[in-house]
C-alpha positions in Angstrom: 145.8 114.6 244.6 149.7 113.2 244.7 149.0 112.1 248.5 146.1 109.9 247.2 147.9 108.7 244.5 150.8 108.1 246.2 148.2 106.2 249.3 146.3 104.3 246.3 149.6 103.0 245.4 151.3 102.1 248.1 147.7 100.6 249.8 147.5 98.4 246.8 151.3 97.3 246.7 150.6 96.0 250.1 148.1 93.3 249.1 148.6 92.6 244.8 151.5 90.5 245.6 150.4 88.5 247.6 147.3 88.7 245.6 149.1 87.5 242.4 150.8 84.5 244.0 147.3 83.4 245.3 145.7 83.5 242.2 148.5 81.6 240.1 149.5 78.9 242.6 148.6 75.9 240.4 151.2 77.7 237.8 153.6 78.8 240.5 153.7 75.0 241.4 154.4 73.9 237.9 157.3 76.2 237.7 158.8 75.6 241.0 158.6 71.2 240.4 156.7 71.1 243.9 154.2 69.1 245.9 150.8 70.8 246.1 151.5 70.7 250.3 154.6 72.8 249.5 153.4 75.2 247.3 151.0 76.2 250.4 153.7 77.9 252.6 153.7 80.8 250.2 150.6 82.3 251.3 151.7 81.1 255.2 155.0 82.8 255.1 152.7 85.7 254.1 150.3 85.6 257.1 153.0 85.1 259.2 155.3 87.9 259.3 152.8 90.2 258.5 150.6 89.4 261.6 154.3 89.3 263.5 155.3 92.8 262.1 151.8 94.5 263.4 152.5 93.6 266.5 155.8 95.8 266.7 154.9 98.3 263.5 152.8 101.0 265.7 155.3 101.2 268.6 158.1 101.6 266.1 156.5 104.0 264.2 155.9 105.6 267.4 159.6 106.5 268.2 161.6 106.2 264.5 158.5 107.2 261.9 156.3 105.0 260.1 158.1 106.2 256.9 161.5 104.6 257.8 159.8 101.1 259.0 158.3 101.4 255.7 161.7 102.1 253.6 163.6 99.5 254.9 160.8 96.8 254.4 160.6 97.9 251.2 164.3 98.0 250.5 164.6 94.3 251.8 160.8 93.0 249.4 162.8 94.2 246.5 166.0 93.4 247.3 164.3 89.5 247.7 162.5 89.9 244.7 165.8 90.2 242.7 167.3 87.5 244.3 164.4 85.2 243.9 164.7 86.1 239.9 168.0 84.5 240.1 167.8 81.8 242.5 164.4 80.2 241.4 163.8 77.9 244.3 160.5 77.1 247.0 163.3 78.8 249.4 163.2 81.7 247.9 159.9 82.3 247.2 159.2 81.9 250.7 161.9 84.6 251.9 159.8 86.5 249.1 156.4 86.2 250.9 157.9 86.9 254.3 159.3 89.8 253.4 156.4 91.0 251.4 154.2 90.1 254.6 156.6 92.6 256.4 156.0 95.5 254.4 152.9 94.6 253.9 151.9 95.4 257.6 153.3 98.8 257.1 151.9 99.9 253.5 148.8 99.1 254.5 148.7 101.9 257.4 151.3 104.0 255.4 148.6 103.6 252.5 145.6 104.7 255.3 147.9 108.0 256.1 148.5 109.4 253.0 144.9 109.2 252.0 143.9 110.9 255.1 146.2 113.2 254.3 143.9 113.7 250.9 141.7 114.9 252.5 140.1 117.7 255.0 139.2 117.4 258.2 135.8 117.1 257.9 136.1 114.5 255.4 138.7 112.3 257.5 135.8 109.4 258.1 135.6 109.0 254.3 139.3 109.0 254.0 139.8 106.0 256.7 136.9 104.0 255.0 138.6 104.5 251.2 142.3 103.9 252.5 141.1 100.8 254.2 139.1 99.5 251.3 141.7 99.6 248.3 143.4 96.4 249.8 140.0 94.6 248.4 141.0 95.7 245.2 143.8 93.4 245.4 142.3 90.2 244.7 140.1 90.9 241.5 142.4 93.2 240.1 145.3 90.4 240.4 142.7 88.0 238.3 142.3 90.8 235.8 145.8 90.7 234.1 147.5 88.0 236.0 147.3 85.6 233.2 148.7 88.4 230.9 152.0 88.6 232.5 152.0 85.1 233.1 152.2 85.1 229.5 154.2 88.0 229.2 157.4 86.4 231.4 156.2 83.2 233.0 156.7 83.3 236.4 159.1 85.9 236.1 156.4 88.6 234.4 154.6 88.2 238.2 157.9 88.9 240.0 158.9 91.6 237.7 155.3 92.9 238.1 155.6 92.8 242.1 159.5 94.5 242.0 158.0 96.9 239.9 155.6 97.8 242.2 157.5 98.1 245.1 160.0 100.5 243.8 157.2 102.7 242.2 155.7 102.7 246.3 159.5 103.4 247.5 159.5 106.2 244.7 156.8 107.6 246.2 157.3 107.0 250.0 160.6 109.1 248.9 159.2 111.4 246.5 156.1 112.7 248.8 156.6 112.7 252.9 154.0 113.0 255.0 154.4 115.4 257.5 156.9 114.8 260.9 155.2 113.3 264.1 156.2 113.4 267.6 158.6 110.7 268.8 158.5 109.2 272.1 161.0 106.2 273.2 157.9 103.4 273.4 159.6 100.3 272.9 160.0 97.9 276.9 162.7 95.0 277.1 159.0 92.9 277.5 157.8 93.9 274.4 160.5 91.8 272.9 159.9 88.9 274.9 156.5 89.2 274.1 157.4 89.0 270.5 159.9 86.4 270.4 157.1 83.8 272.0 154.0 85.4 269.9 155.4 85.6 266.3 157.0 82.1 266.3 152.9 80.9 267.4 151.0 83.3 264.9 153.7 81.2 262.5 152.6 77.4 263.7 148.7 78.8 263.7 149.4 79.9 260.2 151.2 76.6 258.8 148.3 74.3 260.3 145.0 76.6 258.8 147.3 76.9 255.0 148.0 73.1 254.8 145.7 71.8 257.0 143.0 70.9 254.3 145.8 69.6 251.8 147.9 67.4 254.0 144.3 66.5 255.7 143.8 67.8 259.2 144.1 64.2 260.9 146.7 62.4 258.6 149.0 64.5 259.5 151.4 64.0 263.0 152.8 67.5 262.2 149.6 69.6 262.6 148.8 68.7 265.3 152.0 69.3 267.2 152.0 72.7 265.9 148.8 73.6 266.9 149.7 72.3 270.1 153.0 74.4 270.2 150.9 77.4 268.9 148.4 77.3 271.7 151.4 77.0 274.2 153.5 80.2 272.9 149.8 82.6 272.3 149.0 81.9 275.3 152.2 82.3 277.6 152.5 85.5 275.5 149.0 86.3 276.6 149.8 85.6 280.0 152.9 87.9 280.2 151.0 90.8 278.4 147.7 90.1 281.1 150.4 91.0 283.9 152.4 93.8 282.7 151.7 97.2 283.8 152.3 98.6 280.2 151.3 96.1 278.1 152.0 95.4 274.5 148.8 93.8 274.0 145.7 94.8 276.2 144.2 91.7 276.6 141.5 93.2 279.5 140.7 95.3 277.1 140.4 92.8 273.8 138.3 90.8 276.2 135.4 93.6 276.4 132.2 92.8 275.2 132.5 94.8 272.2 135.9 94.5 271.4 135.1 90.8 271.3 132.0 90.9 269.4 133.9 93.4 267.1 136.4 90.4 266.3 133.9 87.4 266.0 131.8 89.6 264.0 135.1 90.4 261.2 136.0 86.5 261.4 132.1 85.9 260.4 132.9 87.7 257.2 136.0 86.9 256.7 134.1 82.9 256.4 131.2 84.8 254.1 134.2 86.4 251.5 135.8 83.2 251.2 132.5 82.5 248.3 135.1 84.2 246.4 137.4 81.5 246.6 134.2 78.7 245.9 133.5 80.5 242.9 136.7 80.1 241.5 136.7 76.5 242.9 133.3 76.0 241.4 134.5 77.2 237.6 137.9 75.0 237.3 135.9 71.9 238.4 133.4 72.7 235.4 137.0 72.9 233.0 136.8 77.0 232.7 140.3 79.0 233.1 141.3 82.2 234.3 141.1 83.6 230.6 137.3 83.1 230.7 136.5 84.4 233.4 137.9 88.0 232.7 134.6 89.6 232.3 133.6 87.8 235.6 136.4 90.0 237.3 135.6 93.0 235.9 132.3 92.8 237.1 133.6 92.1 240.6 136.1 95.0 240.4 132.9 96.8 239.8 130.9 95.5 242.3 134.0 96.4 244.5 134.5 100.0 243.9 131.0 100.8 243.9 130.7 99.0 247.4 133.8 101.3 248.4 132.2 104.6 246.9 128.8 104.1 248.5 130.2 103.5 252.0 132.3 106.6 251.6 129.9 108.6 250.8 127.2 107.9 252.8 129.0 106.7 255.9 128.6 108.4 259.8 128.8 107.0 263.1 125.1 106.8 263.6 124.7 104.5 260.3 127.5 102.0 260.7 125.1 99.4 261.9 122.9 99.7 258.9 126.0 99.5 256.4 127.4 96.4 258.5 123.6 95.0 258.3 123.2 95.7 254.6 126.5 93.9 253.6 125.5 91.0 255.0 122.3 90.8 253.2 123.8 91.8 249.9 126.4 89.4 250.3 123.7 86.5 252.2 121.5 87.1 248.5 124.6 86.9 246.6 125.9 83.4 247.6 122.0 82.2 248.0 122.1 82.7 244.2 125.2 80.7 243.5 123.5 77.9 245.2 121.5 76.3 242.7 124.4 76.0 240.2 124.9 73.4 237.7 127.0 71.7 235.3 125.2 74.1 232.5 126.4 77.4 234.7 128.6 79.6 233.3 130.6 82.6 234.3 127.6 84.7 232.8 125.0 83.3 235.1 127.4 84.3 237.9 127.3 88.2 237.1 124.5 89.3 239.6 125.1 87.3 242.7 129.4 87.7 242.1 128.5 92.0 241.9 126.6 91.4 244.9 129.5 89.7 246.7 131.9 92.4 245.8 129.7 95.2 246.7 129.2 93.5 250.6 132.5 93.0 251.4 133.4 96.4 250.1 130.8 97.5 252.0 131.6 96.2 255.3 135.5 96.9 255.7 135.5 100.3 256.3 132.8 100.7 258.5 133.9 97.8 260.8 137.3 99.5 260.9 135.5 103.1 261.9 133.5 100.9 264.5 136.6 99.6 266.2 138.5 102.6 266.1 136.3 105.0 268.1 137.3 102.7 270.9 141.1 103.5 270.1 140.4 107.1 270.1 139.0 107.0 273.6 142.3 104.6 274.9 145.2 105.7 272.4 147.3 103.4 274.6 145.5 100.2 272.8 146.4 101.1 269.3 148.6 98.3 269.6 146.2 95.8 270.3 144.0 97.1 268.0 146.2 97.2 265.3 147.3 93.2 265.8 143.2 92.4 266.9 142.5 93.7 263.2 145.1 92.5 261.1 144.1 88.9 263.2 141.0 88.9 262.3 141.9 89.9 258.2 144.8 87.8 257.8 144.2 85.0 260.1 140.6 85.5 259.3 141.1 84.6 255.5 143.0 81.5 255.9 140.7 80.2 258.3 138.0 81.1 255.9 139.5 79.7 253.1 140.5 76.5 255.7 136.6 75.9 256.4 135.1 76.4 252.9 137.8 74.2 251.6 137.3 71.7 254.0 133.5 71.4 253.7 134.0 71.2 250.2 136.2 67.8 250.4 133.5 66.8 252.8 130.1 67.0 251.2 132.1 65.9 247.8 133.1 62.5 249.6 129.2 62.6 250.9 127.4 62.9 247.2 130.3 60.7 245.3 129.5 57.7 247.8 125.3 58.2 247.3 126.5 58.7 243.4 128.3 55.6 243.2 126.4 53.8 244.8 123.9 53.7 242.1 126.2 52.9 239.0 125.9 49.8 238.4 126.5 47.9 234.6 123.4 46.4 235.8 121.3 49.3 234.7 121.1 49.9 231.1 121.2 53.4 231.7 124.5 52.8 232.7 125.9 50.0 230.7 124.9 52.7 227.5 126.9 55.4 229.3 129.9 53.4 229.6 129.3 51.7 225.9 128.9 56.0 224.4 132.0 56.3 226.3 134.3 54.3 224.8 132.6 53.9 222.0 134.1 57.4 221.4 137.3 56.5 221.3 136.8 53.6 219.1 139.1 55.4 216.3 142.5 55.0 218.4 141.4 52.1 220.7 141.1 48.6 218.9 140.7 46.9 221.9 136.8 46.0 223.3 137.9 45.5 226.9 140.2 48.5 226.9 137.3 51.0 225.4 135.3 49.5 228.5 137.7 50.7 230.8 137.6 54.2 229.2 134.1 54.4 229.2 133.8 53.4 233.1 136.6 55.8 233.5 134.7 58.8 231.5 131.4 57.9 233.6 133.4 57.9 236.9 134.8 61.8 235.8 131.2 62.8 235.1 130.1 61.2 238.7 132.7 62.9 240.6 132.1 66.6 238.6 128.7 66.3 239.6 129.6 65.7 243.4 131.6 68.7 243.1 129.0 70.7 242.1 126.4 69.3 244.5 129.1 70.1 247.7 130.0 73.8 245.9 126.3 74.3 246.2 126.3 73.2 249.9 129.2 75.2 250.2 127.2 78.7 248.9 124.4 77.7 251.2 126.6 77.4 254.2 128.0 80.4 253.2 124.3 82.0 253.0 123.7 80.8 256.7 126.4 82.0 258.3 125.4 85.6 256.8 121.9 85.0 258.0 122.9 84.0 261.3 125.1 87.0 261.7 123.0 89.7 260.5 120.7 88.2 262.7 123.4 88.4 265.8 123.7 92.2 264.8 120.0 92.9 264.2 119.1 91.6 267.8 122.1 93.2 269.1 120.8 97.0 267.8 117.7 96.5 269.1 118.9 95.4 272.3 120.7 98.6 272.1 117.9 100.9 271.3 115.8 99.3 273.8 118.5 99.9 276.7 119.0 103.8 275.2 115.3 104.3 275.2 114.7 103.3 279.0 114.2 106.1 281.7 117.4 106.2 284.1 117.4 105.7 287.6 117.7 109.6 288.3 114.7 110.3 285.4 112.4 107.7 287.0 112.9 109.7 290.7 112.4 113.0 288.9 109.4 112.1 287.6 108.1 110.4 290.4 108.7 113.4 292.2 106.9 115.6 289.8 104.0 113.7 289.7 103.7 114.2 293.6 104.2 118.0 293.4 101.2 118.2 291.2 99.1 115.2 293.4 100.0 117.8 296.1 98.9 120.7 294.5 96.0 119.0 293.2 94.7 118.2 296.8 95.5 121.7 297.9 
């Protein structure tokens, strides 16, 4: 019981952070005095030096422990913290995220051990698929009681929150070891060259997919240089690694077929989660807040936990396609129903389809994990390169999810404002009795005729661009919808391809029975 605890704890201290600090940026902007462009590089310093750290985390914990990488991470998050209590600045919130993204990469799998640690052996598959899933807890549990320390400290009471939680997981790292494990010297003098040109490209991918939609993807000189410089460094990275006898990251081996598929298929649902993120979208641009849309979150912790508890129970290897295949439906029904929302919807009418959402992507994170790791098991040597393909394909994965749903959105809501608009004209009297309702509502404090006007065009032109919002959230749900069609579709056909291939007679069967059928020809002549 204490080595789940203790797992739960540090698992979830690995994700609420950052969680919190993606759930309050509009307010952590306010309190820092910065540009919305700026307030962006929070959740990129994240991404990068946690994607950075996996790439070194399993070869270090491979000859000095897991448990010390862990401890000094944890030692530097809260010693940032502190400092970024006293020196309130965009600086130091960055140097906060960066080093929360570097412990990050190690609570997550410190999190994954001491749950397995839980539990027997028999049980072990369950273990992976819980220790994996408490990092979705993160997210809805950070829009449970954000806005209660918010209120509690300002943007101190989130700080406080995350030191807090970072000592507790140092407490416990401290309190409860898990047991010794044999050290080897793993670390090459490549490996560190291999670093030094990957880390600094994972950090230009990550500034372009975080700001890329706010700065705009083609107004912007910058993003495309460091995409540019990005491509150069992954790729002579990749080249060095492709060469090496003993290489950091396998890429002949991330190239296989199902390696590959594995990855395209997480990135897929990393796209599908981002609904989450549409919702949310969805509500402010009707005028809701966080505060009422508590009962919203609860139903998606729910959602959540029972997606984690049902694939821990019933998980085995031979029904990991069916789970993976069933999440994507749940989730494929779930955003379907969001897509006919309107200015009327409310949180309520979002109960069903935001459970669904919750219980899909719960459902799918542990057995794609399981999936990918019985490759690992069969080629220990690629744990590396499993460990950064994953932590890709979930970090990476959920900024460029967030990247295309945000991007759509701003599309199709340029598309239906300009067919709108096009429309209102004072020429109607449809229109001209909008605009006259309009100001005629502020006729109490406005004297002027030809000022109330000009609030009345003004109100009608707010109404006009909330309802193209809505109409481009809905396109954004039914996207979202497609692209869970499409790949349960890609995973259907690919299991029945698979079936089919099992079920046909090999070479050395075919002969047997071909020779069997001329014994008894034979002995039927005789």
């Amino acid at each position: 019981m204490a080595f789940f605890i203790i797992g739960f704890i540090v698992a979830i201290t690995g994700g609420l952070g950052n969680a919190l600090v993606l759930v309050n940026l509009p307010y952590l902007q306010g309190s820092l005095g910065v540009y919305s462009a700026e307030i962006q590089w929070l959740p990129a310093a994240y991404v990068m030096a946690n994607v950075s750290m996996n790439l070194l985390l399993v070869k270090f914990r491979q000859q000095y422990g897991l448990r010390l990488f862990t401890e000094l991470f944890l030692v530097l998050y809260a010693v940032a913290t502190v400092a970024h209590l006293f020196v309130h600045g965009l600086a130091s919130a960055i140097a906060v995220r960066a080093a929360h993204g570097m412990s990050g990469a190690a609570l997550s799998t410190l999190g994954l051990y001491y749950v397995l640690q839980a539990f027997p052996a028999q049980h072990r598959i369950k273990a992976v698929v819980l220790g994996i899933g408490f990092s979705q807890l993160a997210l809805p549990m950070a829009r449970l009681f954000s806005s209660d320390l918010m209120e509690f400290g300002e943007w101190r009471g989130l700080y406080f929150f995350e030191l807090g939680l970072a000592l507790v997981s140092l407490a416990g790292v401290l309190f409860l070891k898990l047991p010794p494990g044999d050290r080897i010297k793993a670390f090459e003098k490549m490996d560190f060259v291999t670093f030094a040109l990957f880390a600094p490209g994972v950090a230009l991918l990550s500034a372009v997919l975080a700001l890329g939609r706010t700065v705009w993807w083609l107004e912007s000189r910058w993003l495309g240089l460091s995409l540019a410089g990005a491509i150069v460094l992954i790729t002579a990275a990749l080249l060095i690694e492709h060469n090496r006898a003993r290489p950091l990251i396998n890429t002949r081996w991330l190239t296989t077929a199902n390696i590959a598929r594995l990855a395209m298929s997480v990135l897929l649902i990393r796209i599908v989660q981002s609904e989450a993120s549409g919702t949310v979208g969805f509500l402010q641009a009707l005028g809701l807040t966080n505060d009422q849309m508590q009962t919203l979150w609860i139903i998606v912790m729910a959602g959540t936990l029972a997606g984690l508890l049902a694939s821990a129970l019933t998980i085995t290897p031979a029904r990991i396609p069916a789970q993976l295949m069933l999440s994507l439906v749940v989730m494929a029904i779930g955003a379907y129903m969001d897509s006919n929302a309107t200015n009327l919807t409310r949180p309520a009418d979002m109960y069903i389809s935001q459970f669904l959402l919750g219980f899909g992507g719960a459902l799918f994170i542990g057995p794609t994990f399981v999936s990918g790791f019985g490759a690992v098991i069969a080629a220990p040597s690629n744990l590396v390169s499993f460990s950064v393909m994953f932590s890709i394909t979930q970090t990476l994965g959920s900024l460029l999810g967030s990247a295309i749903v945000g991007t759509f959105q701003v599309m199709r809501e340029k598309y239906h404002s300009s067919i709108l608009v096009e429309h209102l004209t004072l020429l109607d009297p449809q229109v001209a009795a909008r605009v006259q309702s309009g100001g005629a509502a502020l006729g109490a404090t406005l004297a002027d005729p030809s000022i109330r006007s000009a609030q009345g065009v003004a109100t009608l032109g707010a109404a006009a661009t909330r309802e193209a919002n809505i109409l481009a959230y809905n396109d954004v749900f039914l996207m979202i919808t497609l692209v869970a069609v499409l790949t349960f579709a890609w995973m259907l056909a690919r299991y029945l391809w698979s079936i089919c291939v099992v079920c046909q007679p090999k070479p050395e069967q075919n002969a047997q029975t071909g020779m069997a059928n001329v014994s008894l020809n034979n002995s039927g002549s005789r």
